[in-house]
C-alpha positions in Angstrom: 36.5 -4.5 13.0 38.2 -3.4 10.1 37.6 -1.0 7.4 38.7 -1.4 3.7 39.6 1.5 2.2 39.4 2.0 -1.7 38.5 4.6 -4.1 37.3 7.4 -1.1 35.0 4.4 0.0 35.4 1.9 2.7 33.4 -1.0 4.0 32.6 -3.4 7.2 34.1 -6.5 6.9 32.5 -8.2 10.1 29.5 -10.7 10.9 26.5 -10.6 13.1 23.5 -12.8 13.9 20.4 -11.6 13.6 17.4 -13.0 15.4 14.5 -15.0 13.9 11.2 -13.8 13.4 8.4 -13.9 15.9 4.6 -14.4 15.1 1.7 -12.6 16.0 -1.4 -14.4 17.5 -5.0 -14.4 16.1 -7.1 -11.5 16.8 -9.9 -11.0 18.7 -12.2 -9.7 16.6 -16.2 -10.9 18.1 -18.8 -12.5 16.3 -22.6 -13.1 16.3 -24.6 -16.0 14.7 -26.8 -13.6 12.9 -26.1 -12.1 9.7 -26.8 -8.7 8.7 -29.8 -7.4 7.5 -28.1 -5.2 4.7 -25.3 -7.0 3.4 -22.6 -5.6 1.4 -24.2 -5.4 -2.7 -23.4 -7.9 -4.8 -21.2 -5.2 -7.2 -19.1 -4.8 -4.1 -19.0 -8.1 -3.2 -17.7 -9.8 -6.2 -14.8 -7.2 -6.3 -14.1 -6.7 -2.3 -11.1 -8.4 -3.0 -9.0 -8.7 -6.0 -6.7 -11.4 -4.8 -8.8 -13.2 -2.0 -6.6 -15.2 0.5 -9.4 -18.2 0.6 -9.5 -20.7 -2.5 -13.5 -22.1 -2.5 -15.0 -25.0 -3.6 -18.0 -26.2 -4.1 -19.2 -30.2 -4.7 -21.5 -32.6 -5.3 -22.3 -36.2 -5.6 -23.9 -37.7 -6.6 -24.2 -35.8 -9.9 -28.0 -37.5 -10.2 -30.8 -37.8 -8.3 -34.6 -38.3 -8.2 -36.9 -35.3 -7.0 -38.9 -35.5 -3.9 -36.4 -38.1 -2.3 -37.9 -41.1 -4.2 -35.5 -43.5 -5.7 -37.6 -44.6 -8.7 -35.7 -42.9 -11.5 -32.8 -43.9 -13.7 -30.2 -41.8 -11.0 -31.7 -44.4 -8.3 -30.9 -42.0 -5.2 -33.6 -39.8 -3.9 -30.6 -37.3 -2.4 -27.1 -36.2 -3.1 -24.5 -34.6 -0.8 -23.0 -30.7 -1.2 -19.3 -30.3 0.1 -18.2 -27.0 0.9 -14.5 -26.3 1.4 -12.4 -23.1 2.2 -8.5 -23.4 2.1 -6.3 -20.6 3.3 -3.4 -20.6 0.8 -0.2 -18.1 0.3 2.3 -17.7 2.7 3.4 -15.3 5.7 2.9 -11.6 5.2 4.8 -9.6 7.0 2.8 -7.2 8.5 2.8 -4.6 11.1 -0.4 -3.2 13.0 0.1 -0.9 16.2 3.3 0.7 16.4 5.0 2.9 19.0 8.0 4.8 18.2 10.6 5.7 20.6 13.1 8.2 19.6 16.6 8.1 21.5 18.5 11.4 20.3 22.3 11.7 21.2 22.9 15.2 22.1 26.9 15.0 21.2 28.8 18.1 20.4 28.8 16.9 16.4 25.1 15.8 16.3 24.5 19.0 15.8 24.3 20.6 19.2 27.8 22.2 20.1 28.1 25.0 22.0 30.5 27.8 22.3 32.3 26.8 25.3 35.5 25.6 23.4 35.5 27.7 20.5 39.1 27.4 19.3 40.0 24.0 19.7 38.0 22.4 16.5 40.5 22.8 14.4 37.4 24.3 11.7 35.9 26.7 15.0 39.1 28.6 15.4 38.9 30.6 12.5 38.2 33.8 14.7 34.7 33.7 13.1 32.0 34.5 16.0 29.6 31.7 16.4 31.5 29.6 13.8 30.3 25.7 14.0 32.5 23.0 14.5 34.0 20.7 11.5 32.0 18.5 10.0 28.9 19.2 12.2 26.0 17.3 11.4 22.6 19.3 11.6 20.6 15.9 12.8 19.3 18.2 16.1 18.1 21.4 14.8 16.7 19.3 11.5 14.9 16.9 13.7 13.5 19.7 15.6 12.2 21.6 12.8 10.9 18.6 11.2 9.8 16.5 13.6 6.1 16.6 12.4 7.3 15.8 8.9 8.9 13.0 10.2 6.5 11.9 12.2 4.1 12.3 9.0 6.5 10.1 7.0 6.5 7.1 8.9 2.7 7.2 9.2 2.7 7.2 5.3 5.4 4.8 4.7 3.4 2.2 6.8 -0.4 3.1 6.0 -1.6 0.0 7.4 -0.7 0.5 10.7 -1.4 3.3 13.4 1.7 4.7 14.8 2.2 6.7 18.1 5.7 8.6 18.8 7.9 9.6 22.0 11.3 10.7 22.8 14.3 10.3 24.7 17.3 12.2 24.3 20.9 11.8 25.9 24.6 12.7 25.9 27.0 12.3 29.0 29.2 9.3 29.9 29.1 9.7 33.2 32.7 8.1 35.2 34.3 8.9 32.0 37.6 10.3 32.0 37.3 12.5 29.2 33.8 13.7 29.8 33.0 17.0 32.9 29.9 14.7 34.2 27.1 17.5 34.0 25.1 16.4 31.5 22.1 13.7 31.0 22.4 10.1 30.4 18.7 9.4 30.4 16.0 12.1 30.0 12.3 11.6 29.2 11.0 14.4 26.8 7.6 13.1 25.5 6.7 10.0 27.7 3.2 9.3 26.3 3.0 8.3 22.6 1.2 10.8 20.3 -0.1 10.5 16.9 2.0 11.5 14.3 -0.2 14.6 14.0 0.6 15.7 17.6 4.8 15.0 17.5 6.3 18.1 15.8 4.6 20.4 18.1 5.6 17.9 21.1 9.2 18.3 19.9 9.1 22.2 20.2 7.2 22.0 23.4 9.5 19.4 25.2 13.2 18.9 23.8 13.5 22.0 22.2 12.3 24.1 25.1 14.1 21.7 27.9 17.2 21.1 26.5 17.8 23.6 24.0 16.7 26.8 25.9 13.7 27.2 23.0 16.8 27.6 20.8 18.7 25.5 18.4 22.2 24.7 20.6 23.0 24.1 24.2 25.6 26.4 25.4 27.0 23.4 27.2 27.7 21.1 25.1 31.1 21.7 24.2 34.7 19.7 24.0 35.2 19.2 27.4 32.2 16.7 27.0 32.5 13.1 25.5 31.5 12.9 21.9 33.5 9.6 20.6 31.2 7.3 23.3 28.4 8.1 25.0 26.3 6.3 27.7 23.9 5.0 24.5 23.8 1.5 26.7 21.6 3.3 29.6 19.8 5.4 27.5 18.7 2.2 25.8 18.1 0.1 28.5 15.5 2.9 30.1 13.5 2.8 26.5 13.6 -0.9 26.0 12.1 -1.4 29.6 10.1 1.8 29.8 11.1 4.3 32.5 9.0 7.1 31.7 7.4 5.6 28.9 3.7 4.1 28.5 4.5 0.9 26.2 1.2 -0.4 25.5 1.0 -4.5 25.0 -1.3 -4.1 22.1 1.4 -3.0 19.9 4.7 -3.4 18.3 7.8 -1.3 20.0 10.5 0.5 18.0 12.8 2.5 19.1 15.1 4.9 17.0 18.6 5.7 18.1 20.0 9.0 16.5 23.5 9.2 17.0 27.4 9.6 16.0 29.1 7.7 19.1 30.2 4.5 20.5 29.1 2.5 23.3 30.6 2.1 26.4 31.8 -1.6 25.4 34.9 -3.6 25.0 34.0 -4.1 21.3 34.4 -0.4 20.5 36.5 1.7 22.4 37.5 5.0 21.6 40.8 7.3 21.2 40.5 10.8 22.5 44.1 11.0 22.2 43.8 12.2 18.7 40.5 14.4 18.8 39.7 17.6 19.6 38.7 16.9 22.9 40.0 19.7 25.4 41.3 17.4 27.3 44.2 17.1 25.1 45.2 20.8 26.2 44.1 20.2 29.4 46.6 17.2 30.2 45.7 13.5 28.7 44.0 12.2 30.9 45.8 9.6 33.7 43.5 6.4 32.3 44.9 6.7 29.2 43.9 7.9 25.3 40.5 5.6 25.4 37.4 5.4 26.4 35.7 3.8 28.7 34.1 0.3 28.1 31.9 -0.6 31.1 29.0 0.9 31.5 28.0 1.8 35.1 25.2 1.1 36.8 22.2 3.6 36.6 19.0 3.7 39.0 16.1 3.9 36.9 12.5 4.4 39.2 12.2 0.5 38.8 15.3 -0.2 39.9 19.1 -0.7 39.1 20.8 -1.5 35.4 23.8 -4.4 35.6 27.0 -3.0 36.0 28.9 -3.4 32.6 25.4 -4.0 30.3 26.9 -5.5 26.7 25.7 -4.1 23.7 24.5 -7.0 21.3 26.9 -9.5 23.4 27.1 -10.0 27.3 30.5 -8.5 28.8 29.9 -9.7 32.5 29.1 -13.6 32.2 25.3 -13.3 32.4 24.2 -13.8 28.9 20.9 -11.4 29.5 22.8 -8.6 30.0 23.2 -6.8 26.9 21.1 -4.2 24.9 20.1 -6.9 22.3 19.1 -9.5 24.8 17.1 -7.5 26.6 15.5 -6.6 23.2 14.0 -10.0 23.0 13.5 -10.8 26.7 12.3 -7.6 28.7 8.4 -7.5 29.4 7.8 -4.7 27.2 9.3 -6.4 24.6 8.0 -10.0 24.8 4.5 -8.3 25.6 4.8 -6.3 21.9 2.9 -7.6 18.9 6.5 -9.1 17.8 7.8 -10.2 20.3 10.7 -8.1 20.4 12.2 -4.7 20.9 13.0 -3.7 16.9 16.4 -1.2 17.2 16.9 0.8 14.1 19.6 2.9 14.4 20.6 5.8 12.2 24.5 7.4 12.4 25.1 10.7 11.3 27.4 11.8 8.7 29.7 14.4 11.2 33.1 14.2 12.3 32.7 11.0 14.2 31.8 8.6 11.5 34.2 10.2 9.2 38.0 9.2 9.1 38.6 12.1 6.4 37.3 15.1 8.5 38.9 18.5 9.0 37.5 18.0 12.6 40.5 15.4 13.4 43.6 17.6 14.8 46.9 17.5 12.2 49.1 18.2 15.2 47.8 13.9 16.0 49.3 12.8 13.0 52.2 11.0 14.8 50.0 9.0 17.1 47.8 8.1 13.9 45.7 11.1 14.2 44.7 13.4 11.7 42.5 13.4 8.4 42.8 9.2 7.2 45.4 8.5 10.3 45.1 5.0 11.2 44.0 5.8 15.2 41.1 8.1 13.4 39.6 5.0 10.7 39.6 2.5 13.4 37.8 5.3 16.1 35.2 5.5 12.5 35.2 1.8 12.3 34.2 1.1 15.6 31.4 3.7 16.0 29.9 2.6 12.3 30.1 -0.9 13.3 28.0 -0.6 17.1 25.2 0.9 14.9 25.3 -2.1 12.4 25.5 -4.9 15.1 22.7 -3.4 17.3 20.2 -2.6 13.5 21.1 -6.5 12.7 20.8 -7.8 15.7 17.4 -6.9 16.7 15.9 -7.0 12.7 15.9 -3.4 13.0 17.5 -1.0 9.8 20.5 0.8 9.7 21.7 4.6 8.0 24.6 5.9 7.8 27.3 7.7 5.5 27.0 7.0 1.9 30.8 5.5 1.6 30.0 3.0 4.3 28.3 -0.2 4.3 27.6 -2.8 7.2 28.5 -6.5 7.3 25.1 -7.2 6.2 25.6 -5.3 2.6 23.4 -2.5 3.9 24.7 0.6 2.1 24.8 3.7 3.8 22.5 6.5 2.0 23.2 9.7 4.1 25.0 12.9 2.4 26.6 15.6 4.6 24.9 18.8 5.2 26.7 21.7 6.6 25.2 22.5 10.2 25.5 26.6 9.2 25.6 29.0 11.3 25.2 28.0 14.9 22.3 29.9 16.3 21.0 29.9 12.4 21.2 26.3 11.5 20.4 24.5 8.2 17.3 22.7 8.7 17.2 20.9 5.5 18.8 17.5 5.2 16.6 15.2 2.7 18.5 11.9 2.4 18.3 12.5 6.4 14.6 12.7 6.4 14.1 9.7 3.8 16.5 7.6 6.0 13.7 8.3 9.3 10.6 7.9 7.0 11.9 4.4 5.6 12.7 2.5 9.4 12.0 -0.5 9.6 9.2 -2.6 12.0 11.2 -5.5 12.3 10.1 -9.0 10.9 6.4 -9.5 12.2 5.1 -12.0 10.3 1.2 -12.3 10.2 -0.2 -16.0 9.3 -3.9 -15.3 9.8 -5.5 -15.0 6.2 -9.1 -14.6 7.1 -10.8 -13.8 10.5 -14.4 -13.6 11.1 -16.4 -10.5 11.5 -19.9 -10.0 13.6 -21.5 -12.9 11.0 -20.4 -16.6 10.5 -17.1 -17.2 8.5 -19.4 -19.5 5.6 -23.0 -19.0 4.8 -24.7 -22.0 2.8 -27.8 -21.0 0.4 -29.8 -23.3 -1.7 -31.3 -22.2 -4.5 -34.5 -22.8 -6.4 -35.9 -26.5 -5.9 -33.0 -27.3 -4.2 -32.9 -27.7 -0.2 -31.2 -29.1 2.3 -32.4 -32.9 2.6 -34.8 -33.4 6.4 -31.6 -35.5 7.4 -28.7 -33.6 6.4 -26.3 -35.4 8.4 -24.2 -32.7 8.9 -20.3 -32.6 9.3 -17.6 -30.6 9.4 -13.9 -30.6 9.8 -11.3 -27.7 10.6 -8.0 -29.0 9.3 -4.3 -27.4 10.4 -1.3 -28.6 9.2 -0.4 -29.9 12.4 -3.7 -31.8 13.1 -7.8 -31.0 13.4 -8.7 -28.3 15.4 -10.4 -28.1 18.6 -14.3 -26.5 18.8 -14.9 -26.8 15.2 -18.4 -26.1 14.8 -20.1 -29.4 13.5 -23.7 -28.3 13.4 -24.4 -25.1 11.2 -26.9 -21.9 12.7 -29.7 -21.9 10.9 -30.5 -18.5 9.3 -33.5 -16.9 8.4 -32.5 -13.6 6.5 -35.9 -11.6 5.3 -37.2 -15.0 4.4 -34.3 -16.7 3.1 -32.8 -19.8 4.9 -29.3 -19.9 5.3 -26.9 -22.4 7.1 -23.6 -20.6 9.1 -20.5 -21.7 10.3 -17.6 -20.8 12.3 -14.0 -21.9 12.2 -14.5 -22.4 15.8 -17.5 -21.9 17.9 -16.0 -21.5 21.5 -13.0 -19.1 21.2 -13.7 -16.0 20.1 -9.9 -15.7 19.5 -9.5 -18.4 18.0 -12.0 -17.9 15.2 -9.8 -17.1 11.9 -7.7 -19.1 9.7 -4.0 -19.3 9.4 -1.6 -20.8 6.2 -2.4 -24.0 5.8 -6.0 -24.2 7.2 -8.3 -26.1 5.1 -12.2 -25.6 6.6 -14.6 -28.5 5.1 -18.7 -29.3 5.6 -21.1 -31.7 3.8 -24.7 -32.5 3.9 -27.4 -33.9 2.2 -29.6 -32.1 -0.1 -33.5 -32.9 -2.2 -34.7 -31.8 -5.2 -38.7 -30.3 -4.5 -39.4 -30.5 -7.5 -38.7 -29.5 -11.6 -36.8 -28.0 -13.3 -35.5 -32.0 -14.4 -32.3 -30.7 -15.6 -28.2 -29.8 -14.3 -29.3 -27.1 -11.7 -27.0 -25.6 -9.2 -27.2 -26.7 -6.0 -25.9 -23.1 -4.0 -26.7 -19.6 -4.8 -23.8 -17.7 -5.6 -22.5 -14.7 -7.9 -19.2 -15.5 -10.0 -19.2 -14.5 -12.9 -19.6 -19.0 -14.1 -22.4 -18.9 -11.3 -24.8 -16.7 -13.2 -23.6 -18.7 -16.8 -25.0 -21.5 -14.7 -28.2 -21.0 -13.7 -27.2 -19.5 -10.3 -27.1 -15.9 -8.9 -28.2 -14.8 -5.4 -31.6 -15.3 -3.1 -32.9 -11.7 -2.3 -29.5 -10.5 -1.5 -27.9 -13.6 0.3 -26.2 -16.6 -1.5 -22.8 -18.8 -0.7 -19.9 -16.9 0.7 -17.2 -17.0 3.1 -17.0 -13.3 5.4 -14.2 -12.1 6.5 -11.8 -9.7 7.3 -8.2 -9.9 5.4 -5.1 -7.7 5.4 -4.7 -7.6 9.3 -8.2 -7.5 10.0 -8.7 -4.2 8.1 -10.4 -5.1 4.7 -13.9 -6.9 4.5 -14.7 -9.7 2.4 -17.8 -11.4 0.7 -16.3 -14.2 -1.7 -18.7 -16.4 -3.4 -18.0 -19.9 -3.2 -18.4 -21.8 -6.9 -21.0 -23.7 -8.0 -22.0 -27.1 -8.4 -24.5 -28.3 -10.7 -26.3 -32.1 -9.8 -29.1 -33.3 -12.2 -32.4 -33.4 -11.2 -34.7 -36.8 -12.7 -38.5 -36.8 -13.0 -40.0 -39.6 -11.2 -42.5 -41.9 -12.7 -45.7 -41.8 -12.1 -46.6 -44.7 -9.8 -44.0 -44.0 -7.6 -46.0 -40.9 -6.1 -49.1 -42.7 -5.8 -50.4 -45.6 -3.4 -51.2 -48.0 -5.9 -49.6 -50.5 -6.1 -48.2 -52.2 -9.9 -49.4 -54.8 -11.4 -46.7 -58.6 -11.3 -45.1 -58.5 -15.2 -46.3 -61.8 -17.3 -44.5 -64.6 -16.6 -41.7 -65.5 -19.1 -42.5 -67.6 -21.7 -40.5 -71.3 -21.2 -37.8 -71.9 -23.3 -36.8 -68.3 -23.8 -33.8 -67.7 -22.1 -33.2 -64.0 -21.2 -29.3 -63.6 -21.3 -27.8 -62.2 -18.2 -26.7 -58.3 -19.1 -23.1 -58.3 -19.7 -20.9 -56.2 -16.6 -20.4 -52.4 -17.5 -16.8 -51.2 -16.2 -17.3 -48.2 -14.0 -14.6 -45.7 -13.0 -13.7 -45.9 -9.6 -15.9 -43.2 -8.2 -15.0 -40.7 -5.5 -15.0 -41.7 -2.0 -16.3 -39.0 0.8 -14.8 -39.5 3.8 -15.5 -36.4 6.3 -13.6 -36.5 9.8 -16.6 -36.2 12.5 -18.6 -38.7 14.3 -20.8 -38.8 11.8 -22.2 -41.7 9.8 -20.0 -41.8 6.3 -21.0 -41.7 3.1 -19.6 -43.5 0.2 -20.1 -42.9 -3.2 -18.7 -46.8 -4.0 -22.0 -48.3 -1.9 -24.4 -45.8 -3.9 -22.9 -46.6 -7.4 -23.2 -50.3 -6.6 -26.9 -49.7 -6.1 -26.9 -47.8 -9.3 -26.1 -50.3 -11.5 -28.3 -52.9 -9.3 -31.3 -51.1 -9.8 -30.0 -50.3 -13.4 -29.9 -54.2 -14.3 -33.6 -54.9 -12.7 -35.4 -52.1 -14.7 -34.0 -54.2 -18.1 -34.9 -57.4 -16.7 -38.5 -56.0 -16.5 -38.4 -54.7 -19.4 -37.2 -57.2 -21.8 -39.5 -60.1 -20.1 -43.2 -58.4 -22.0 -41.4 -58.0 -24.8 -40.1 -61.6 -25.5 -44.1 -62.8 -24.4 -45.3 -60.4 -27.1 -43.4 -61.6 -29.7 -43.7 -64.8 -28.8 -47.3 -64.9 -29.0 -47.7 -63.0 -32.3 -50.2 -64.9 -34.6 -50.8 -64.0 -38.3 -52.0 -66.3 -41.8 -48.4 -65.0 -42.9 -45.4 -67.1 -42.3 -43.3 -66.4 -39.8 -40.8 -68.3 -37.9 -43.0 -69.5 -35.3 -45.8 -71.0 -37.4 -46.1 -74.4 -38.8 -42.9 -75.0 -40.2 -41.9 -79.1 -41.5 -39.8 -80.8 -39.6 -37.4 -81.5 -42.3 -37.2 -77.3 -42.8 -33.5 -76.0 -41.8 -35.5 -73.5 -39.6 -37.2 -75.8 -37.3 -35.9 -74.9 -33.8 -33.9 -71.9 -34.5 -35.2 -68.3 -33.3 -32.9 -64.9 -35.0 
């Protein structure tokens, strides 16, 4: 890793690959084949939802037919045939419902918790100043504790459509560390069971601040003598990711937060102590050499044992599982999350640490590359900057840190420095710190599902005056994916009968509860024959329904029911009544004799030697052909046009034939050009 340095700013240069997004599964929201008795008002209806994910449509054909199922009218059919269909359009969403938060706090002397044990060897603490804090001391602790309700709070807002929980972890010894006194934690449980974000501030005080920080702001331990360049951030990890002590629930998403300003104990990032402040340096350096450790030891958790040497985001033992990133994406509590994964975001402090300019690194170094800008002191920055950027990008989390830095990914950092203040008076005010905790990020869940049904059928079908559904309907149906039909689509509609009014429901599915939503790319289709009862003889609509070119049409809704899909959008949070379109079919009085039993007289017989010229063939457009995908008998438009024009040609036969005889037998003393005309006459024969 290197860092570029230019202008009092300085950049990551290096790579990393980031996983690919999960998806979440279908809900399992229940249904019922009964609507309710109240429905949502129409007012509300028509503007439940300004962008609905479903495009409706609503069809007929064909556009003509005879009332009361007879045939004898110019249209020639006696029924026509409604389509319905409902296609889920858009794209992914990324969304995020439940979401537990685990915080993992680094307890390091420059996170903001140094004690006064080694007063005199920061170079900014030996001032003879009682109580003076350390260089560059970041305030992350005693800020987190007094805000840890605010914080909390600001997550909650930043992500209002999901429910968040929170917990907390903190951390700080690298135990089997040369440089570190070994009497500290590497894995402590503070708040196992996720609270609201309501409940976490007062948590905070209750547990970590009264546990570890004697109900104060500092622990008189944590001094120089202690690691604070690495830390054991690998087992402190590990324990969150997999759960020790903490009640991951499978019904939500896990994030966990790591606070920080060290390196892991990894071959990727070691650490120089040689020129820190550590008191080692006065002590004696220590036999191992100037850096830090880089395999992380086993530790025994309750359930068992971590792999000696865990990797960060890349295994350093052989056994590609065994690093923090893997077991992001493979441990049970992570692979049982709503994502699928463990999201790390991770947040480094602006203190001495992760900031190569800092009074905080000793002068006296300078030969060795020590010292404010000394080349041992930008790499020790480098490599601490860059374990929090490989772990954020590696498991889609986000990353924060100083302002002048930036990861590989072009993530600039945001954070400005705050002076810790006094040490058993803190600063607790550090706002780009609190923005960069509000603004974490869930990881890249992406939600597919654009509409899943409540308690009530998905569509509802309602016919509307004189129109009804024909006494064979012939109903199909046909649940479409883009990868092929689906399985227990419901064919046959529920019949409804809603304080008097019939209605016709369908599911996407009618054996899977689960299974009963739509996804990108899901087209839902059913047709069926309906009959006009009766007038008006007129373009009528053939559905009840309440857009806005509904009502211009004639339609509007039956009591307080009429043609909709219902369903729940936006994560299954928002309800929806959309109105499907309507479709207007014209409805042809019948004549006479064909609703009574008597039966017409033959027509005259055609007079010999008149010819009746056969009609000449009228081009018709190539009309639509239905085809829906059931075992159901198909219907083709083509078949019924044919008989259109069929019975179209027949009714002029019959009429032209009295005609011809009438004027054929006309008689008057006038002449005309059928009386007695000579032989010789240029008429005789002709008739125009």
């Amino acid at each position: 890793m290197l860092f570029v340095l230019a202008a009092g700013a300085f950049a990551l240069l290096s790579t990393g690959a980031a996983m690919g997004p999960t998806h979440a599964g279908p809900s399992t929201t229940g249904f019922s084949t009964i609507l309710p008795s109240s429905p949502t008002p129409l007012a509300t209806a028509l503007n439940a939802s300004a962008t609905p994910d479903l495009t409706l449509d609503t069809t007929v054909a064909p556009q003509a037919m005879c009332a009361q199922l007879v045939t004898a009218c110019p249209a020639g059919v006696g029924q026509s045939r409604v389509q319905l269909t409902a296609a889920a359009t858009g794209g992914p969403t990324v969304s995020w419902p439940a979401v537990q938060v685990a915080f993992v706090m680094e307890t390091t002397s420059y996170d903001g918790d140094y004690g006064t044990d080694s007063a005199g060897l920061d170079p900014c603490a030996d001032t003879g100043v009682a109580m003076a804090p350390v260089c560059e001391e970041s305030n992350a602790i005693p800020f987190f504790v007094a805000n840890g309700g605010a914080i909390a709070e600001g997550i909650q807002a930043a992500n209002p459509h999901s429910v968040v929980s929170f917990a907390m972890v903190d951390y700080y010894d690298a135990w089997s560390e040369p440089w570190d006194d070994e009497d500290g934690p590497e894995y402590h449980v503070d708040l196992g069971s996720f609270v609201p974000s309501g409940d976490f501030g007062y948590e905070v005080h209750a547990t970590f601040q009264q546990q570890i920080l004697a109900g104060g702001w500092y622990s008189w331990d944590q001094d120089m003598d202690n690691n604070f360049l690495d830390a054991s951030q690998i087992t402190a990890l590990y324990g969150a990711i997999t759960g020790s002590q903490l009640d991951w629930a499978p019904n939500a998403h896990h994030v966990i937060v790591w606070i920080g300003s060290s390196a892991p104990r990894d071959p990727h990032y070691p650490e120089n102590y040689c020129v820190s402040a550590s008191a080692w340096n006065t002590w004696g350096t220590p036999s191992s050499g100037c850096l830090s450790e880089t395999c992380e030891p086993s530790y025994t958790f309750p359930g068992g044992n971590t792999p000696s040497c865990e990797g960060w985001v890349a295994s350093q033992n052989g056994n590609p599982a065994d690093s923090i990133a893997a077991l992001a994406h493979t441990a049970p509590s992570c692979t049982d999350s709503i994502g699928g994964v463990c999201t790390v975001d991770t947040v480094d402090v602006w203190t001495t640490s992760t900031d190569p300019y800092s009074y905080g690194w000793p002068s006296q170094f300078a030969k060795i590359g020590g010292g404010p800008g000394g080349p041992q002191v930008i790499e020790n920055v480098a490599k601490v900057l860059e374990a929090g950027c490989d772990m954020a990008q590696a498991t889609g989390g986000t990353w924060a840190g100083p302002a002048f830095a930036t990861c590989p990914d072009g993530q600039p950092g945001s954070l400005q420095y705050v002076n810790h203040g006094p040490i058993d008076k803190p600063d607790t005010f550090n706002p780009t710190l609190l923005y960069a905790l509000t603004q974490i990020g869930f990881g890249p869940v992406e939600d597919t599902e654009i509409a899943h049904a409540t308690n009530a059928p998905l569509f509802v079908y309602v016919p509307i005056g004189n129109i009804a559904v024909a006494p064979a309907p012939d109903w199909t149906a046909a649940c479409q994916t883009p990868t092929g039909f689906a399985r227990g689509c419901q064919m046959t509609p529920t019949i409804l009968k809603l304080d008097g009014v019939t209605a016709y429901g369908w599911n996407w599915s009618d054996t899977s509860v689960a299974a009963n939503g739509m996804f990108v790319g899901d087209v839902w289709t059913a047709s069926f024959n309906i009959m006009a009862t009766g007038p008006p003889y007129a373009d009528v609509p053939v559905d009840a329904c309440v857009t806005t070119t509904c009502y211009a049409e004639g339609s509007g809704a039956v009591g307080q029911f009429y043609t909709w899909a219902n369903y729940l959008e936006n994560q299954n949070k928002t309800a929806v009544l959309q109105s499907f379109p309507a479709a207007l079919v014209h409805v042809e009085s019948v004549t006479p004799s064909a609703l009574g039993p008597v039966v017409p007289a033959a027509p005259p017989p055609v007079p010999p030697g008149l010819p009746i010229p056969a009609p000449t063939a009228v081009p018709v457009t190539t009309p639509l052909l239905i085809v829906i995908q059931t075992g159901s008998t198909l219907f083709s438009v083509n078949a019924a046009s044919a008989g259109l024009l069929a019975a179209g040609f027949m009714r002029v036969t019959m009429r032209n034939k009295p005609i011809a005889v009438a004027v054929a037998a006309k008689s008057s003393k006038a002449p005309s050009r059928f009386d007695g005309i000579p032989s010789h006459d240029s008429r005789f024969g002709r008739f125009e």
